[in-house]
VOKOLNU-228974 format. One record per residue (C-alpha): residue number from 1; residue in three letters; x, y, z. Coordinates in steps of 0.05 Angstrom, whole numbers. Layout:
REM VOKOLNU-228974
- vovex_tordo_px_py_pz
- NUM_ala_X_Y_Z
...
END
This chain:
REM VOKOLNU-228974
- vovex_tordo_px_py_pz
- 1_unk_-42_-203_54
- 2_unk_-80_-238_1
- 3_unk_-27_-290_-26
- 4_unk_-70_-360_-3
- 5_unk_-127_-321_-22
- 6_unk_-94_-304_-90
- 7_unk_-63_-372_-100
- 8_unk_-127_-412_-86
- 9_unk_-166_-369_-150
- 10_unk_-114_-380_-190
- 11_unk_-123_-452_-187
- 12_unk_-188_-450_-196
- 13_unk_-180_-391_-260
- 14_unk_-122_-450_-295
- 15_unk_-176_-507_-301
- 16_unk_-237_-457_-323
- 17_unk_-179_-424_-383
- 18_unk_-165_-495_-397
- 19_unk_-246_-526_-411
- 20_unk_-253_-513_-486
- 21_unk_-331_-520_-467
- 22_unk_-367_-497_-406
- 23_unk_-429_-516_-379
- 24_unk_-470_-505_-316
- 25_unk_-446_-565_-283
- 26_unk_-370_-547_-294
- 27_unk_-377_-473_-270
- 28_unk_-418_-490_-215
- 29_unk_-356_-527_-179
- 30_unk_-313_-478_-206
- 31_unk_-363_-432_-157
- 32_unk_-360_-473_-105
- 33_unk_-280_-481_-99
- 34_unk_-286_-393_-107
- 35_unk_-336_-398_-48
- 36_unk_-291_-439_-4
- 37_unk_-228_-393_-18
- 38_unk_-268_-335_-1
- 39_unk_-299_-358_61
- 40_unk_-228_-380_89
- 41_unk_-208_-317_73
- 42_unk_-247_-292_127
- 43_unk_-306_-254_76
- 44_unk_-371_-242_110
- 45_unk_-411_-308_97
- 46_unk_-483_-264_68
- 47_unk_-428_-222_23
- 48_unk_-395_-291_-7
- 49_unk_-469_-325_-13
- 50_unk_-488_-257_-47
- 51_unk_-425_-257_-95
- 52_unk_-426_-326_-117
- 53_unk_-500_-325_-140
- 54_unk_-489_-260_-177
- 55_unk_-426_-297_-214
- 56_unk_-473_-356_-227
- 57_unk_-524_-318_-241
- 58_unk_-485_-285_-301
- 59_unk_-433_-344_-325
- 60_unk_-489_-381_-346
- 61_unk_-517_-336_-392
- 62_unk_-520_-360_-471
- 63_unk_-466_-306_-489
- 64_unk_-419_-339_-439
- 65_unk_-431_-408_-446
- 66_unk_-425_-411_-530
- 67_unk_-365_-355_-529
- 68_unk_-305_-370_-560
- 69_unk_-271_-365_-489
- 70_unk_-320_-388_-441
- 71_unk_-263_-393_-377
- 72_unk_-248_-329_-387
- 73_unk_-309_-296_-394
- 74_unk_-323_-331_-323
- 75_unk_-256_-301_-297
- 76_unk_-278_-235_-324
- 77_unk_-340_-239_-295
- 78_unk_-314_-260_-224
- 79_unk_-257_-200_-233
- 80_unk_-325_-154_-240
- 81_unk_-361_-180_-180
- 82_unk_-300_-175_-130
- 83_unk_-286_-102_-158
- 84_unk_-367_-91_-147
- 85_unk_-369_-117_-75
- 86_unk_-302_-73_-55
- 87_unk_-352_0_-76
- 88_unk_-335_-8_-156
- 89_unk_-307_49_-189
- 90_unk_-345_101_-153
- 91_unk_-311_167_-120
- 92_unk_-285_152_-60
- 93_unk_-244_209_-51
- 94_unk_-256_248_24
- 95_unk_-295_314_24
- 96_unk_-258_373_20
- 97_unk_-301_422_-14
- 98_unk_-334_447_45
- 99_unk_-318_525_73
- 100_unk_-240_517_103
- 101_unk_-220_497_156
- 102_unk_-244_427_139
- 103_unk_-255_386_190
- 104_unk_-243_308_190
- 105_unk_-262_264_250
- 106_unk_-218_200_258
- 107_unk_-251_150_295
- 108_unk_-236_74_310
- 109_unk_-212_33_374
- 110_unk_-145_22_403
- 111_unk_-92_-14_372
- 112_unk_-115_2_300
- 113_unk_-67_48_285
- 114_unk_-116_117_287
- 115_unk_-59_170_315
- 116_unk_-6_143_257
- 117_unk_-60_150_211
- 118_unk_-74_219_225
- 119_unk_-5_229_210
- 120_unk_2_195_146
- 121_unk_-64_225_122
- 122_unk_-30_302_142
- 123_unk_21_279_102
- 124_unk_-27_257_38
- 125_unk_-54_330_46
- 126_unk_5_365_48
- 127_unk_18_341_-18
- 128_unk_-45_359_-48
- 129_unk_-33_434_-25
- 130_unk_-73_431_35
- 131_unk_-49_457_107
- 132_unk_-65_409_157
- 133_unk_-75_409_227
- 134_unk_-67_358_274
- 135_unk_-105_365_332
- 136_unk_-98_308_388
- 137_unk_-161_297_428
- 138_unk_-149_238_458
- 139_unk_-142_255_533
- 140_unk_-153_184_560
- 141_unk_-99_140_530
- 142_unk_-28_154_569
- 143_unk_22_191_521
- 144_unk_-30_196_458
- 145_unk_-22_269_454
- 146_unk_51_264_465
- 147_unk_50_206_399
- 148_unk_16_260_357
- 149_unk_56_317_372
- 150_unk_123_271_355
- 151_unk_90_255_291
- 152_unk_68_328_272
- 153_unk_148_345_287
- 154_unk_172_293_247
- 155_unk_135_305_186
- 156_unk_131_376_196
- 157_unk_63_397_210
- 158_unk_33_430_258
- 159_unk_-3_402_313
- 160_unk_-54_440_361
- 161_unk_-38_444_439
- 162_unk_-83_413_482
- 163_unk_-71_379_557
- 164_unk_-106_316_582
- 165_unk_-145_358_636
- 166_unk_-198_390_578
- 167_unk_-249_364_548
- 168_unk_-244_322_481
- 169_unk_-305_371_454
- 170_unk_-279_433_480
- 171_unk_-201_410_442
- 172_unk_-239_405_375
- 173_unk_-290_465_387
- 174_unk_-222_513_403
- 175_unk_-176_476_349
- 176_unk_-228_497_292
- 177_unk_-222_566_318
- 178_unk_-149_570_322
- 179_unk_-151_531_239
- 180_unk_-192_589_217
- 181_unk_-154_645_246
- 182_unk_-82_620_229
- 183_unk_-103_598_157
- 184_unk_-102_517_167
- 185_unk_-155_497_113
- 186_unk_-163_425_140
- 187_unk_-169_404_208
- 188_unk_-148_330_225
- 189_unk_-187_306_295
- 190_unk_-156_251_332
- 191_unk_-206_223_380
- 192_unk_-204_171_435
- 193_unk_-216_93_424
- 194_unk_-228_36_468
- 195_unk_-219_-32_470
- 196_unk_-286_-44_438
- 197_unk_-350_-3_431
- 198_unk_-387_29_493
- 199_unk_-433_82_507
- 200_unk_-384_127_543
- 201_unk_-348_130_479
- 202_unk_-399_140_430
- 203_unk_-440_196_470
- 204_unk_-371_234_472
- 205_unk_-358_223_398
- 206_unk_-430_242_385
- 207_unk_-425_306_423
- 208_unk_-362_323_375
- 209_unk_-403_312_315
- 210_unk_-458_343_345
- 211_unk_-415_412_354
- 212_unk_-359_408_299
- 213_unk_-401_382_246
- 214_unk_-345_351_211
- 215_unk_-342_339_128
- 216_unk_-317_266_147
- 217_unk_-323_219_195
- 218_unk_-277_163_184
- 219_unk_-271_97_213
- 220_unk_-198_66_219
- 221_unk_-198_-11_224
- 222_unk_-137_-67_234
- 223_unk_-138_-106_176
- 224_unk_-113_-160_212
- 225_unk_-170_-168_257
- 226_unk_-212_-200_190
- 227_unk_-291_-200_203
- 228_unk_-285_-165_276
- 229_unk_-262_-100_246
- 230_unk_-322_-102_198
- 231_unk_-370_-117_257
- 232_unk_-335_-65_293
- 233_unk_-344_-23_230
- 234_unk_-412_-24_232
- 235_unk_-420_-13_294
- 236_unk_-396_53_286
- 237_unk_-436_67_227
- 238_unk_-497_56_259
- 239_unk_-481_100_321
- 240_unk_-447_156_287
- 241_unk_-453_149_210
- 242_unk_-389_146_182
- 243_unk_-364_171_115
- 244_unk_-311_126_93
- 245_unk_-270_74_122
- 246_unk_-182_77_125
- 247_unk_-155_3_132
- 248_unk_-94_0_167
- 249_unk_-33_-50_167
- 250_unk_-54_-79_88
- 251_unk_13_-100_90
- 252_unk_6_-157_137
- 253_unk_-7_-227_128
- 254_unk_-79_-228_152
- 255_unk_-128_-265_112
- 256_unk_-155_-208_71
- 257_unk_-229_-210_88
- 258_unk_-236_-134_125
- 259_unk_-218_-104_53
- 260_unk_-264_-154_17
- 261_unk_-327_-158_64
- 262_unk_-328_-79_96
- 263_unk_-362_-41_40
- 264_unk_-407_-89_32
- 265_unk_-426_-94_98
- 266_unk_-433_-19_118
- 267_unk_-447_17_56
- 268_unk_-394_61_62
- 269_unk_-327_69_17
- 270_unk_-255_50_38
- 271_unk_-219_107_21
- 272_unk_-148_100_40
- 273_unk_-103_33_65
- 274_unk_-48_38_97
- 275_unk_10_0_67
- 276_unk_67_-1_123
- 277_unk_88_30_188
- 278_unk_128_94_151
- 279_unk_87_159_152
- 280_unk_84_160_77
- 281_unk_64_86_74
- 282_unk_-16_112_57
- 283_unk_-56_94_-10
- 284_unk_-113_121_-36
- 285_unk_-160_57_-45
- 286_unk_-177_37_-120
- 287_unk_-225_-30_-120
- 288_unk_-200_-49_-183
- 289_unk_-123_-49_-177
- 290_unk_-135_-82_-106
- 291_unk_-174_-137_-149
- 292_unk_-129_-138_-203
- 293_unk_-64_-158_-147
- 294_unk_-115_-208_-125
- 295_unk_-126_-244_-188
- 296_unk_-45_-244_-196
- 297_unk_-41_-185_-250
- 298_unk_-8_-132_-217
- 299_unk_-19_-52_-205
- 300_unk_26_-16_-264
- 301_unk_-27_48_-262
- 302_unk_-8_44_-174
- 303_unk_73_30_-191
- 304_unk_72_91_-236
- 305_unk_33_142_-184
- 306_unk_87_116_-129
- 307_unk_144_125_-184
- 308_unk_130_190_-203
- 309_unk_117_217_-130
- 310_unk_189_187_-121
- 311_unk_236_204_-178
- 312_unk_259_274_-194
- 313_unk_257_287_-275
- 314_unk_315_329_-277
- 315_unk_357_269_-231
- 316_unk_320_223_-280
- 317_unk_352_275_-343
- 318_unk_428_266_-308
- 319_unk_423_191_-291
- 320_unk_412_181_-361
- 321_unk_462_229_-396
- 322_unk_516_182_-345
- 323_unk_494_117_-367
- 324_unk_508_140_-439
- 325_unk_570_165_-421
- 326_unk_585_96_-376
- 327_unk_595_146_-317
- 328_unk_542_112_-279
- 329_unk_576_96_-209
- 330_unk_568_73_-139
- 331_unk_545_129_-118
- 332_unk_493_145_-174
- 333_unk_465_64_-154
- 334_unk_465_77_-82
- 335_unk_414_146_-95
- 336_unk_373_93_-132
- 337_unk_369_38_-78
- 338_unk_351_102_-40
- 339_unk_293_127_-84
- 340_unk_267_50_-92
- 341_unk_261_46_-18
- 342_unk_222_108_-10
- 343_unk_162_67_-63
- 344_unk_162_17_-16
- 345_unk_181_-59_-1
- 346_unk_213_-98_-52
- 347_unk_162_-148_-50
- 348_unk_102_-104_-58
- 349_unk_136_-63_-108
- 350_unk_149_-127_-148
- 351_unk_70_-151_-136
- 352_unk_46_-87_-173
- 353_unk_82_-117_-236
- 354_unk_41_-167_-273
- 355_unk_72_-240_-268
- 356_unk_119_-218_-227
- 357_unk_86_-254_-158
- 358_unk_85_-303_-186
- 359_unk_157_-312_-207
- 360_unk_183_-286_-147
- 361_unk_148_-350_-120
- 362_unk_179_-391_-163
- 363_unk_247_-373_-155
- 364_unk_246_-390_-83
- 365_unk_294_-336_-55
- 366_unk_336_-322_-121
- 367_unk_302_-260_-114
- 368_unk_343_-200_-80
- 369_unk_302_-183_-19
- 370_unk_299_-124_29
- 371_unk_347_-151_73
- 372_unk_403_-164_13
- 373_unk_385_-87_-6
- 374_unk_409_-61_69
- 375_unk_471_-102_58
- 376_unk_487_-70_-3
- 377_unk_470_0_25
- 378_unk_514_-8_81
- 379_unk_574_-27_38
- 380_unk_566_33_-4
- 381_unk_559_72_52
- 382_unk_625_43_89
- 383_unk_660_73_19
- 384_unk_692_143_18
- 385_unk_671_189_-44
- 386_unk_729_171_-72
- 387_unk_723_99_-88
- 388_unk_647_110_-98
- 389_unk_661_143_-158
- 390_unk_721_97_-180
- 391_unk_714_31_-150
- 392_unk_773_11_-189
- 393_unk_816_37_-135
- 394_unk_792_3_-86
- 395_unk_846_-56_-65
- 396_unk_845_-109_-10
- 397_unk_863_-63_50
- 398_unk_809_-20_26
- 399_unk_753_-74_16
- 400_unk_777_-104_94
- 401_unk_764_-34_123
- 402_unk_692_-29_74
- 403_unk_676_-100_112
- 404_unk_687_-83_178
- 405_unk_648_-16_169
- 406_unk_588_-45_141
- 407_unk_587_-101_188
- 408_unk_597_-154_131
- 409_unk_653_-196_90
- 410_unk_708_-188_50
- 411_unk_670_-236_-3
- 412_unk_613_-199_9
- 413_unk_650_-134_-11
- 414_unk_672_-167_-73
- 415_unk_614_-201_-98
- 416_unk_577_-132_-101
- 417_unk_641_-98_-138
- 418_unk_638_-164_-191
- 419_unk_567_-146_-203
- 420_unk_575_-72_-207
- 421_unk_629_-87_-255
- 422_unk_591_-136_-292
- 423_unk_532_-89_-292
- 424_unk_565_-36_-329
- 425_unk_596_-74_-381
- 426_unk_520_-90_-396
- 427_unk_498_-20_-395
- 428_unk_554_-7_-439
- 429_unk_540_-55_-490
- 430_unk_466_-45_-489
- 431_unk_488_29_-508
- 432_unk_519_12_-572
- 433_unk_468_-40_-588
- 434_unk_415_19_-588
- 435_unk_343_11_-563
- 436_unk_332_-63_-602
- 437_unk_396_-85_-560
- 438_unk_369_-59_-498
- 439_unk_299_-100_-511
- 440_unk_337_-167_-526
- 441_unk_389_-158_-473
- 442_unk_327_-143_-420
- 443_unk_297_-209_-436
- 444_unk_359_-236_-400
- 445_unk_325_-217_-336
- 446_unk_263_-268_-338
- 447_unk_323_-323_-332
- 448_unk_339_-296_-265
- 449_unk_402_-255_-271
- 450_unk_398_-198_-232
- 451_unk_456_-149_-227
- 452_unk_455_-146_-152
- 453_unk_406_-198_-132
END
């Protein structure tokens, strides 16, 4: 989403690291150039105004000007700002202290996502011990009770029965009821949305707060609709008071300025983005690892959260006792293609590594992408357990049959058993080499050799 955004800063950052001496005159273009990137990226004009003359403000102090390092002191100072304007590092997590059931309003207008949201914030619960309900009380929009039941199914989670012919107040009134006496401790309210804001809509979402009284009301925006969701946003906020804000579809290639310009604007915390279309594609929102994949540094501390929610320490324990055995096979690299997938894309798990944007730029397609990692899947998969295990047996009336399952080429088919082959003579020899091997045989990598790319 933030890749012009990212690239324009980083032009400007390269000429402020490379001034030896700074004065007022050089970071005062240097403002201007962050000014113009920020507008384009579609950031509320009084939050840019308001961000460049605190940077300015504070870049031309004495200590920053005579500093040993005066570009990046600026950079610092502009990493700072963007982190302050996002809500800092304040709390943002949602409220669920309150008496169980705890009840959390979702609020927003059509198209943004809210139902699939619900959903993937269940789904967030669930893993923090909580039992969630999902309770669909949307009785306008054809089929939206219908989405969230097929939802609740496929993740598993309950969801409370209600018909189009009640009232959305008289849904949430009896699904609180039902929460508290079948032991639900948080209770997930989908509401209605429209196509933008109207009275209708906001006396009936009034009337909810009014009787449920909920813990949180949050507002889900599109992304991808830039400065209209944060108008929208506050629209909202001034009609019902919302706690927090979830921004959906943070994986598209939208401009950026929603994320940058909404706390600003309303006051109020985003809380959770949503980072793809799968259930389990939600992220707790940290200002300062959004900033820091911004500014072209990465998000190790998010890369490890999504790692360790992914990989299994006793699979982690076996993979490694095979790879010092050299039993590490086809089938062992397909369950890790499998456990990569579930962190994410291959491009946004490569942005949370620092630098590694940026090569991946550079390399122009060298890079294995998503859709080389389906290939590769489907090849393994068109194997039998047999000659998973030992590809060696696996001759040219074998690798014809592997094509024509998986919907590739006979080349194709070969190329990835070269690699594989190649790969564990590596493995093999980084083994004996011991853990200084293994450091000077990774540094092999930055030249653009991947096993499988």
């Amino acid at each position: 989403m933030f890749d012009s955004l990212s690239e324009k800063l980083e032009s400007v950052f390269k000429k402020l690291r490379g001034q030896g001496v700074m004065t007022e005159d050089n970071i005062k273009e240097a403002l201007r150039e962050v000014r113009l990137a920020l507008l384009e990226a579609d950031v509320n004009f009084k939050v840019v105004k308001d961000f460049v003359e605190s940077v300015r403000a504070k870049a031309v102090g004495t200590e920053v000007l005579q500093s040993l390092s005066p570009g990046q002191q600026v950079v610092k100072i502009v990493n700072d700002e963007l982190v302050a304007i996002m809500g800092g590092h304040e709390d943002n997590s949602i409220n669920l202290a309150a008496k169980p059931p705890v009840s959390l309003m979702m609020v927003g207008l059509q198209g943004a996502g809210k139902t699939t949201t619900c959903g993937k914030l269940a789904l967030h619960l669930r893993g923090r011990k909580r039992r969630p309900l999902l309770v669909p009380a949307d009785v306008y929009r054809p089929a939206a009770i219908d989405q969230l039941k097929i939802v609740g199914k496929q993740l598993g989670v309950a969801v409370f029965d209600s018909s189009a012919d009640q009232k959305p107040v008289d849904i949430c009134s009896a699904a609180m009821k039902f929460a508290e006496l079948n032991g639900f401790d948080t209770v997930i309210l989908d509401t209605a949305g429209r196509h933008q804001i109207d009275d209708f809509l906001m006396g009936e979402l009034a009337e909810i707060n009014e009787t449920i009284r909920p813990a949180e009301i949050l507002f889900v925006a599109d992304a991808m609709t830039g400065q209209e969701a944060v108008n929208v946003a506050a629209g909202f906020n001034d009609r019902l008071g919302i706690t927090g804000v979830i921004l959906t579809k943070m994986d598209g290639d939208a401009k950026g300025g929603a994320a940058l310009s909404i706390k600003a604007v309303t006051g109020k915390p985003v809380k959770f983005v949503g980072m793809g279309e799968k259930l389990d594609a939600l992220e707790v929102f940290h200002a300062d690892r959004l900033v820091s994949r911004i500014l072209g540094m990465g998000d190790v501390l998010t890369l490890v959260e999504k790692a360790q929610s992914v990989f299994d320490e006793k699979d982690a324990e076996r993979l490694k006792q095979k790879l010092k055995k050299n039993q590490f096979d086809l089938e062992d690299f397909l369950a890790q293609l499998q456990q990569i997938r579930k962190m994410g894309s291959l491009e946004s798990i490569m942005g949370m590594i620092p630098g590694m944007g940026k090569m991946m730029k550079q390399m122009q397609g060298a890079q294995p992408s998503d859709k080389e990692i389906n290939r590769i899947e489907a090849i393994i998969r068109s194997m039998t357990p047999g000659e998973r295990a030992n590809h060696s047996i696996i001759n040219g009336s074998r690798r014809l049959r592997i094509a024509k399952g998986s919907g590739t080429s006979v080349p194709e088919v070969n190329q990835l058993l070269k690699r594989f082959t190649e790969a564990q003579k590596v493995v093999k020899q980084l083994q004996k080499l011991g853990p200084k091997g293994l450091l000077k045989g990774m540094g092999g990598l930055g030249k653009g050799r991947l096993p499988f790319g």
